[in-house]
PATITI-829251 format. One record per residue: x negated, y negated, z negated of N, C-alpha, C in turn; residue in three letters. Coordinates in steps of 0.2 Angstrom, whole numbers, plus 2048, in hexadecimal, padded with zeros to 3 digits. Layout:
# residues N
XYZXYZXYZAla;...
# end
This chain:
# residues 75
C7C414241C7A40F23CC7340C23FUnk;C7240523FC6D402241C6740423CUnk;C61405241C5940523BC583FF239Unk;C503FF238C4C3FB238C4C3F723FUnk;C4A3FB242C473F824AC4D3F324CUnk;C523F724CC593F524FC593ED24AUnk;C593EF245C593E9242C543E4243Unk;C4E3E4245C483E0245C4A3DD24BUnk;C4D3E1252C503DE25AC523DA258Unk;C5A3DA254C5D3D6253C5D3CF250Unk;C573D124CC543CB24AC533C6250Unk;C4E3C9252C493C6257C4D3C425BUnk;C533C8261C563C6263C5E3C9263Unk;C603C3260C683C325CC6B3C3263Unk;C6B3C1268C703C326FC703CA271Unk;C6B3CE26EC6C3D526DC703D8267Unk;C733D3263C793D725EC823D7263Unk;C823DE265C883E1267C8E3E3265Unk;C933E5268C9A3E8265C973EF260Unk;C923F0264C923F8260C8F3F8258Unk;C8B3EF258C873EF251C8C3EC24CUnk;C943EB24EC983E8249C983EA243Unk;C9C3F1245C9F3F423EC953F523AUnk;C913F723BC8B3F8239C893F1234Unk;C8A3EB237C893E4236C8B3E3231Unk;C923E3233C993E322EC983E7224Unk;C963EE227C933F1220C8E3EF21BUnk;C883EE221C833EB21DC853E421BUnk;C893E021DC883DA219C8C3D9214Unk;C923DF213C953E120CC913E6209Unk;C8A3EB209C873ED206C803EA203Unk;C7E3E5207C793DF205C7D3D9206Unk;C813D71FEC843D01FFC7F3CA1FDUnk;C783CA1F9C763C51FAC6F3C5200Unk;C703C8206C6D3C820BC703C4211Unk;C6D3C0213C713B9218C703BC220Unk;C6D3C3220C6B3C3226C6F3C822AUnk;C713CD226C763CF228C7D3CC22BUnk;C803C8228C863C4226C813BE22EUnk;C7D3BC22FC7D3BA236C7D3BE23CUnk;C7A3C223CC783C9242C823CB243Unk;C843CA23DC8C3CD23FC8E3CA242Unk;C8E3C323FC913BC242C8F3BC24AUnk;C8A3BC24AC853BC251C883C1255Unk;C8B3C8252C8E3CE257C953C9259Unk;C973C7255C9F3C5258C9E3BF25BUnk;C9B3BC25BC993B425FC993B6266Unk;C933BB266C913BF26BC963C1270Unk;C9B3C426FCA13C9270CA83C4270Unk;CA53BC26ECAD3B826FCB23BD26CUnk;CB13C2268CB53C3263CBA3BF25EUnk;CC03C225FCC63BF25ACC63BD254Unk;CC33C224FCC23C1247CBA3BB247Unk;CB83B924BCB13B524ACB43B0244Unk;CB93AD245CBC3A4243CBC3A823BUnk;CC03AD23BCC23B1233CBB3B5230Unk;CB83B7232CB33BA22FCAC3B422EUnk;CAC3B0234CA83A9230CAE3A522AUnk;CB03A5229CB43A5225CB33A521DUnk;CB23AD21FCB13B321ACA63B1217Unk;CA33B221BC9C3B221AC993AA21AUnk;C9B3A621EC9839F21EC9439D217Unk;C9639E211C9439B20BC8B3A120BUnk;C8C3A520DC863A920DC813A8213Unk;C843A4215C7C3A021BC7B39921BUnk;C75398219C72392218C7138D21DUnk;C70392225C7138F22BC7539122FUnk;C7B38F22FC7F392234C7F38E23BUnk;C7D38923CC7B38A244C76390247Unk;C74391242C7039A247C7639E24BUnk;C7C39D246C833A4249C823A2250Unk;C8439D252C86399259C8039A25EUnk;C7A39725BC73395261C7039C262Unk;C6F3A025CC6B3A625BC633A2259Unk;C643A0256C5C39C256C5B39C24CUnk;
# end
């Protein structure tokens, strides 16, 4: 499970969110639903990783990010 710190990296630097932070990602943005930051950082792991589910899971979370050019740029 991701900390604090881990968490803070990832902020700061979202091309550090990896295959390994998914399932983690994934949790937290079903156990903090009204948190946007989560639900990006996951987005951001699968963007990352040109994963398959990205198109289905932006899908899923899009209506919970205000900015969703961050998933794509990291910015």
């Amino acid at each position: 499970m991701l900390n604090i710190q881990d968490i803070i990296l990832r902020v700061n630097q979202p091309s550090m969110c990896s295959i390994e932070d998914i399932d983690d990602l994934r949790l937290m943005s079903e156990k903090f639903p009204y948190s946007q930051l989560f639900p990006i950082l996951y987005l951001k792991a699968l963007s990352n990783r040109k994963d398959i589910r990205f198109d289905e899971e932006l899908g899923k979370y899009a209506y919970r990010i205000t900015d969703r050019a961050s998933i794509v740029t990291g910015k």
